[in-house]
C-alpha positions as CSV (number, residue, x, y, z in Angstrom):
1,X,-86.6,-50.3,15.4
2,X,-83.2,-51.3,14.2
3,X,-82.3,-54.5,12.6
4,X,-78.9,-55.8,12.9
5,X,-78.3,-57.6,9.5
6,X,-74.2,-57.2,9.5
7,X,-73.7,-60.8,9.9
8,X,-74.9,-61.7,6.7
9,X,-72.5,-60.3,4.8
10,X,-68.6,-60.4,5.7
11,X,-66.7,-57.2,6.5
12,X,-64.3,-58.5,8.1
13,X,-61.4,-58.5,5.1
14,X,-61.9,-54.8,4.4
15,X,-60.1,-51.8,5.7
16,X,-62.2,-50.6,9.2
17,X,-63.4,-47.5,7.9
18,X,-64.0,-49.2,4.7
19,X,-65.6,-52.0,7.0
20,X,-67.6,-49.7,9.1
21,X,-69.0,-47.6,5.6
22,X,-70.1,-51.2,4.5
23,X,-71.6,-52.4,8.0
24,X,-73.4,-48.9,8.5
25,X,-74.8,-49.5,5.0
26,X,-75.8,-53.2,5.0
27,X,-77.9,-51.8,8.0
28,X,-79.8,-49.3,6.3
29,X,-80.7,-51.3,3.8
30,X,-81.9,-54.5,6.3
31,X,-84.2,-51.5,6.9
32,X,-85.2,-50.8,3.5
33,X,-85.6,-54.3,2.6
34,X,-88.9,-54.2,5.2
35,X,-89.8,-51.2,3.5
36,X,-89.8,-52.8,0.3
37,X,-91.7,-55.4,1.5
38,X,-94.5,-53.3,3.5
39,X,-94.8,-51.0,0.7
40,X,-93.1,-47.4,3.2
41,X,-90.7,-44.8,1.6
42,X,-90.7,-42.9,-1.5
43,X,-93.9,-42.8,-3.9
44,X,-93.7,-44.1,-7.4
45,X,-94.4,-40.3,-8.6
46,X,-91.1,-39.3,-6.1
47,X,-89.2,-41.8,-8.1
48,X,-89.9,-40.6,-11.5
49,X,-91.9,-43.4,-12.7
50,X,-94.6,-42.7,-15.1
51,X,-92.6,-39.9,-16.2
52,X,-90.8,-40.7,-19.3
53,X,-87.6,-39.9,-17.1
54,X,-84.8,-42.5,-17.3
55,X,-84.6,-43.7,-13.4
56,X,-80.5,-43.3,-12.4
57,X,-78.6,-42.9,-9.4
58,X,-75.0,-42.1,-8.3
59,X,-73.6,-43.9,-5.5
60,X,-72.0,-40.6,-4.8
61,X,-73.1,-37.7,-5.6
62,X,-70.4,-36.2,-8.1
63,X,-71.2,-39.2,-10.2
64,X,-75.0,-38.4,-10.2
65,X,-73.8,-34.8,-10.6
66,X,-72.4,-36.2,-13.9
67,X,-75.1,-38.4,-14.7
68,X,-77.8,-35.3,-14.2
69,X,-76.1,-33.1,-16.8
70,X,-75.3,-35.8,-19.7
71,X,-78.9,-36.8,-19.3
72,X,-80.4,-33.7,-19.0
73,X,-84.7,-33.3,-18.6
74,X,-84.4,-36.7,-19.7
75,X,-83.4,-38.6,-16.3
76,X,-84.3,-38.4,-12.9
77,X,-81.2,-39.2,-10.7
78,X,-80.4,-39.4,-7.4
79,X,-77.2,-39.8,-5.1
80,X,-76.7,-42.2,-2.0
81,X,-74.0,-39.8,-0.8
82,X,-74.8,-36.3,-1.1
83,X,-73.7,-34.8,2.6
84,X,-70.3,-33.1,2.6
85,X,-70.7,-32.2,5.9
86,X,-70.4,-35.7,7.3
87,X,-67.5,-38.8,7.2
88,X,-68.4,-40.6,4.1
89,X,-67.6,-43.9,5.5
90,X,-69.9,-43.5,8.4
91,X,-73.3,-42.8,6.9
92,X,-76.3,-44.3,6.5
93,X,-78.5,-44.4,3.7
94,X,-82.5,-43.7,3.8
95,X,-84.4,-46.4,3.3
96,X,-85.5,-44.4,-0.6
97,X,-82.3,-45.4,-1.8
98,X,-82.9,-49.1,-2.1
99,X,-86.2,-48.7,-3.7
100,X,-84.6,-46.2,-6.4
101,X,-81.5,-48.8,-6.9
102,X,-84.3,-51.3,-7.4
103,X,-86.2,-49.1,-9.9
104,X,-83.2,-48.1,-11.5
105,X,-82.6,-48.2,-15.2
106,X,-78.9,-47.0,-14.8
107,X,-76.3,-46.9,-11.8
108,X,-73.1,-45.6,-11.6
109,X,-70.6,-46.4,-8.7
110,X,-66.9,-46.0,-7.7
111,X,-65.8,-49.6,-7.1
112,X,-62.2,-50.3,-5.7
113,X,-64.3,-51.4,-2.3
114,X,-65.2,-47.8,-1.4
115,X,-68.9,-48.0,-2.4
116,X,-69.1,-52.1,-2.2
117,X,-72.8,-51.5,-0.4
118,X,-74.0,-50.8,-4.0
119,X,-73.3,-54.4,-5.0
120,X,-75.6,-55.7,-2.0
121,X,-78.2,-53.5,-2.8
122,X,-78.3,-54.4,-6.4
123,X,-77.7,-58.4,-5.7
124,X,-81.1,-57.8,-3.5
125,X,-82.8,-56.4,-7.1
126,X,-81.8,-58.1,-9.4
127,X,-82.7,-56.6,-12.5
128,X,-81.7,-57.4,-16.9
129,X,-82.7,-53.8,-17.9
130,X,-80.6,-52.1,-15.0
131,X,-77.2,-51.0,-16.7
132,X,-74.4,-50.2,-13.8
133,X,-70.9,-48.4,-14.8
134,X,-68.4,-49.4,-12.4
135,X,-65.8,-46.7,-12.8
136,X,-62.7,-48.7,-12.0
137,X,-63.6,-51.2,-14.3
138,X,-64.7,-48.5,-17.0
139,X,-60.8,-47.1,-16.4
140,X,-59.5,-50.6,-16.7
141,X,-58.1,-50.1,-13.2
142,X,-56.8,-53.6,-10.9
143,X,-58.2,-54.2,-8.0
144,X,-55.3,-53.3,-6.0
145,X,-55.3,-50.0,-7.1
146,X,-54.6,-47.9,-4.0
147,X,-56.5,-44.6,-3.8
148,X,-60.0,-45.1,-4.7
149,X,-60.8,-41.8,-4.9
150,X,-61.3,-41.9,-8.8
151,X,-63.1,-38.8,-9.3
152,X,-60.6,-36.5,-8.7
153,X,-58.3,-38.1,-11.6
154,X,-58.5,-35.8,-14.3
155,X,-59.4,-38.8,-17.3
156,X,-62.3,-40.3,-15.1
157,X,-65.0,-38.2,-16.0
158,X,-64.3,-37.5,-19.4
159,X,-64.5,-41.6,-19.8
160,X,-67.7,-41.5,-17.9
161,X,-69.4,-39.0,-20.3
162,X,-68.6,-40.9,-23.4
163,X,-70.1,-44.2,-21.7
164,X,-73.2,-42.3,-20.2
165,X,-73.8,-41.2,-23.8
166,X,-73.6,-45.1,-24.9
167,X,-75.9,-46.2,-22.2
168,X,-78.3,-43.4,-21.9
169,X,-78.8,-43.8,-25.8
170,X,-79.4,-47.5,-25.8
171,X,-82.1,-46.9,-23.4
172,X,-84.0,-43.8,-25.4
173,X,-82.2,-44.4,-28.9
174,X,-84.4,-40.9,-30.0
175,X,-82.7,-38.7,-27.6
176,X,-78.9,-40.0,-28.4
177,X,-78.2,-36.5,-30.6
178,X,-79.4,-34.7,-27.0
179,X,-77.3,-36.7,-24.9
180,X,-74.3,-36.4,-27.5
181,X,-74.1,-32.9,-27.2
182,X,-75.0,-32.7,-23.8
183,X,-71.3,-34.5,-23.4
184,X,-69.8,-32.6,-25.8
185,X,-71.2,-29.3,-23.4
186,X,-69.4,-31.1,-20.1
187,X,-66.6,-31.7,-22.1
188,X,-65.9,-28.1,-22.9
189,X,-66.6,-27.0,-19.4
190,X,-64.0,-29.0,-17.9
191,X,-61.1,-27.5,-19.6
192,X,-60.9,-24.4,-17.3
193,X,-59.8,-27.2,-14.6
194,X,-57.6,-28.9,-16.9
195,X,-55.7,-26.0,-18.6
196,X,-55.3,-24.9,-14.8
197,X,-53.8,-28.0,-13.9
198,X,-51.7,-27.6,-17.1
199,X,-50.6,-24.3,-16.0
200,X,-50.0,-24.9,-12.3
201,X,-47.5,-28.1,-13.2
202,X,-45.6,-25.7,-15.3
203,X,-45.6,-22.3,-13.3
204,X,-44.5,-24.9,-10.0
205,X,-43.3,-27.7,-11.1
206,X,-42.8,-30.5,-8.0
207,X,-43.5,-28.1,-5.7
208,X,-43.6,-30.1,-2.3
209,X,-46.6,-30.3,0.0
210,X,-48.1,-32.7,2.6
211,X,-51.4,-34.4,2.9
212,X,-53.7,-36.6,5.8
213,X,-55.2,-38.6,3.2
214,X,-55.0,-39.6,-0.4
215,X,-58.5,-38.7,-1.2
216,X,-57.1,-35.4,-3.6
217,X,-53.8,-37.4,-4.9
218,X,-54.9,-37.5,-8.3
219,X,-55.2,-34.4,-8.9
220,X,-52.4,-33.4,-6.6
221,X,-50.4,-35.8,-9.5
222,X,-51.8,-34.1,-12.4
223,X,-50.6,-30.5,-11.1
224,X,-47.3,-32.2,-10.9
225,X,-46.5,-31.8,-6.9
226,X,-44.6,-33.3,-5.3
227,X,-46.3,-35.2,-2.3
228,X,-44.2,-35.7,0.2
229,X,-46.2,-37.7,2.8
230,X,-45.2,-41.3,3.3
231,X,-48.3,-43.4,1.1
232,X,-48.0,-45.3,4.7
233,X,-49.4,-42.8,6.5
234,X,-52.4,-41.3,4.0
235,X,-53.3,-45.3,3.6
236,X,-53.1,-45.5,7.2
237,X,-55.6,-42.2,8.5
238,X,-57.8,-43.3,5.0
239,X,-58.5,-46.8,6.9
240,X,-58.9,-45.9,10.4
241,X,-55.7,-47.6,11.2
242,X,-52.7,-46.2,13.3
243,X,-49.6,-45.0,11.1
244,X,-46.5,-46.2,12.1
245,X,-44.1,-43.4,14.7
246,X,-41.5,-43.1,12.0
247,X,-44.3,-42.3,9.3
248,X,-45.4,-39.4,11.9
249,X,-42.3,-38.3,12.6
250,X,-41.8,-37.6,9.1
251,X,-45.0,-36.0,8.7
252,X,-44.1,-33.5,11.8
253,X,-40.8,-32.8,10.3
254,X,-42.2,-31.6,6.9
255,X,-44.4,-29.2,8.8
256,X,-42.5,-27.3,11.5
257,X,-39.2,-27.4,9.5
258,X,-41.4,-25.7,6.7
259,X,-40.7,-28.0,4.2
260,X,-43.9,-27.8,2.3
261,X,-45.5,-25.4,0.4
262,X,-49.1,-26.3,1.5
263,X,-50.7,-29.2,3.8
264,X,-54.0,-30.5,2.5
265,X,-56.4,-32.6,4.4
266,X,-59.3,-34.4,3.9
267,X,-62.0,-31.6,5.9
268,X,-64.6,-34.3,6.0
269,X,-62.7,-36.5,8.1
270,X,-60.6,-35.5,11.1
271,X,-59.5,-37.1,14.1
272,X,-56.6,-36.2,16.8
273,X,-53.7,-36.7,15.0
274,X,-54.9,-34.8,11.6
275,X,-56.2,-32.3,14.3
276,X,-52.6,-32.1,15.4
277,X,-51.2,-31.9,12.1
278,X,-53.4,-29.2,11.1
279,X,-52.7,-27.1,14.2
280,X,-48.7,-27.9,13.6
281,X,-48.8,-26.4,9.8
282,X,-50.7,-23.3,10.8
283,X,-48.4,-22.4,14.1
284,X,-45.5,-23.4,11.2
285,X,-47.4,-20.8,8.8
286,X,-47.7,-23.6,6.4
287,X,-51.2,-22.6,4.0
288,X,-54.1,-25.5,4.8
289,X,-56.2,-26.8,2.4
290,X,-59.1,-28.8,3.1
291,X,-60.6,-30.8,0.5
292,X,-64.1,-32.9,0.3
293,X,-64.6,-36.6,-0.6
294,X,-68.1,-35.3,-1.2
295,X,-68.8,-33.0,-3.8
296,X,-69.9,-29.9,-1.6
297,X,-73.7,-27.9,-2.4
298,X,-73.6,-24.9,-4.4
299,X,-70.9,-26.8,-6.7
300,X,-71.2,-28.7,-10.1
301,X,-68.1,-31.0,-10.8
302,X,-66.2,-29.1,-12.8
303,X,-66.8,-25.7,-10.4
304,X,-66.0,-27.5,-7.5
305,X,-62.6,-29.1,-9.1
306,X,-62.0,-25.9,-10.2
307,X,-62.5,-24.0,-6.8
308,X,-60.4,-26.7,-5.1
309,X,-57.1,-26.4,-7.7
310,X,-57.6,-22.5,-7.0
311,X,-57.2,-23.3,-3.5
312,X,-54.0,-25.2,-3.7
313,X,-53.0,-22.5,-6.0
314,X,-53.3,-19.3,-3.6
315,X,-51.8,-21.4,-0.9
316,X,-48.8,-21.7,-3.4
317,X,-48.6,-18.4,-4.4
318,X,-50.7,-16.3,-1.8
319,X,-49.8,-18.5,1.4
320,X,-53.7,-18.3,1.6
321,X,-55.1,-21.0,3.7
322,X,-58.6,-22.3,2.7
323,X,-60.0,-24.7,4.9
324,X,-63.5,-24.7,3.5
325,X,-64.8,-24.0,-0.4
């Protein structure tokens, strides 16, 4: 039995795939919410309770990815958006996630609207020991920052390490050397991704390429390419919304005129027109790369940022195309 709980709570001012994420959420969680109440899902051994663990969860699954190695055999954590085989802004949660978000001692979400469900589910559990980082407001970012995709942007999870450490510490002050070094570990494993990064802006600097959606545009930024897809269009297939004829023109032009180096697309997310675009750049011999909102299995964060610069790299060099890692 489904219950249809959308009306108490207003969508109707965010993007539609943005608005349909939230509405496909705020369902799952009407059917949580009887869960809660009739004592169903996880058990309070599943949840880590009784363990000694400190309870945490990622509202996506690169930050719980994070979260997991700063924290070590000292947390349990778990992710409401693991699958990187599905459209992140379609999914639905299980009715576990609720009941961990309501048992968590720490939470860490994106903000910028793309994981605004979070807010709901805490708001139902309220809680004065639950600590939440909200990574736009941990980078200081406004709220009309455009791309929410704040994971890929090289300073984010460097920022999130050092504030883990703060937080994880205040809640088991005798484990803050563990978690201190445990950052200092992450730290040290990310600079294979950001020397490459270094090295790719210099070896091809503002070389030009084209993309479906903005969700790799921070680190497309940091490599120092030059993006040459109208913001228009990227903000437009992002939303679910049509992009304007001239913005597709354009994006047709850069791809059988061979204007671009390398198209990358968000593989998680395709419709008709990115279908179109994708079969445009390979009959053009334009290198595809497809790249994940959701951090993929097999992958830590730093691997899979890693894998997904390489990528870009032998489409750049090799005129390899990698549509999946």
């Amino acid at each position: 039995m489904r219950l249809d709980l959308v009306s108490l709570f207003d969508m109707t001012s965010a993007p539609p795939r943005l608005a349909s994420k939230g509405r496909a959420l705020v369902l799952a969680f009407g059917i949580t919410g009887v869960c809660l109440l009739t004592g169903c899902g996880a058990s309070l051994s599943r949840l880590g309770i009784g363990s000694g663990k400190i309870l945490a969860v990622g509202a996506e699954s690169q930050y719980a990815n994070v979260i997991a190695q700063i924290g070590g055999s000292y947390v349990h954590v778990d992710a409401v958006e693991s699958n990187p085989n599905i459209d992140p802004h379609d999914f639905e949660a299980s009715p576990t996630i609720a009941q961990e978000v309501a048992t968590a001692r720490l939470v860490v979400q994106n903000g910028l609207g793309y994981d605004s469900y979070m807010e709901k589910i805490e708001a139902a559990s309220p809680s004065s020991s639950r600590k939440v980082i909200d990574v736009q407001r941990l980078l200081h970012l406004p709220g009309s920052t455009r791309n929410p995709h704040l994971w890929y942007k090289p300073q984010t999870m460097p920022a999130l390490g050092r504030r883990l450490v703060v937080e994880l510490s205040a809640i088991q002050p005798s484990h803050a050397a563990y978690f201190q070094a445990n950052d200092q570990r992450f730290e040290r494993s990310l600079q294979p991704w950001l020397a490459g990064l270094r090295q790719f802006r210099g070896a091809h600097p503002h070389v030009p390429v084209a993309t479906t959606e903005p969700v790799a545009d921070y680190m497309l930024e940091a490599a120092g390419v030059d993006n040459r897809t109208p913001f228009s269009l990227q903000a437009a297939i992002m939303n679910g919304t049509d992009p304007s004829p001239q913005s597709v023109t354009i994006q047709r032009r850069l791809l059988s005129r061979d204007e671009v180096d390398a198209f990358v697309y968000n593989q998680q997310v395709t419709d008709p027109l990115t279908e179109s675009f994708i079969k445009l750049a390979e009959r053009s011999g334009v290198p595809v790369v497809g790249v994940y909102e959701t951090m993929p299995r097999g992958y830590d964060y730093q691997s899979w940022m890693l894998a997904e610069l390489e990528a870009l790299q032998r489409a750049v060099t090799e005129r390899v195309s990698t549509r999946r890692l």
